[in-house]
C-alpha positions, 0 to 999 in steps of 0.5 A: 299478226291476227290472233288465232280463231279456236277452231272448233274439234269435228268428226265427219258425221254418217252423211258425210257433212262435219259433225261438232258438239252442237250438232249432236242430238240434244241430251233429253232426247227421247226418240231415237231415230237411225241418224241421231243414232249413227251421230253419236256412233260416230262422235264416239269413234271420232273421239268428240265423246267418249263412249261415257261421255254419251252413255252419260249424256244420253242415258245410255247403257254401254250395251245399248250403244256398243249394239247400235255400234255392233249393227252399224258395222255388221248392216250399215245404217239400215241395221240401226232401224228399230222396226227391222231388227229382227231382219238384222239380228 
């Protein structure tokens, strides 16, 4: 009997591939750009991260990542687009 590999936790990411801890946008990451947005949106609701977890990893205010939440739902990703925000708002 083979022992057992640990299979890896992942939640599928915004463009529909698997998404893991190391896939994730590094936690000194200035430039925030719609798919390392929607990425961490979506570790949060798969539960690979909790919603501290990123604000904590990122430097992330819970305002700031439930907005990002709140556009995604309300526009998909086009509502995470900072040069549009005033379109989406």
């Amino acid at each position: 009997m083979q022992p057992r590999l640990k299979k890896e936790n992942y939640v599928i990411g915004p463009d529909g591939s698997p998404l893991t801890l190391a896939d994730l946008p590094k936690p000194e990451t200035q430039r925030w750009v719609v798919r390392r947005k929607a990425e961490v949106v979506a570790a949060v609701r798969g539960g690979l991260l909790s919603l501290e977890e990123a604000c904590s990893r990122y430097s992330l205010t819970v305002e700031e990542f439930l907005g990002w939440q709140r556009s995604i739902d309300k526009h998909g990703l086009a509502g995470l687009r900072t040069t549009r925000l005033q379109t989406y708002r």
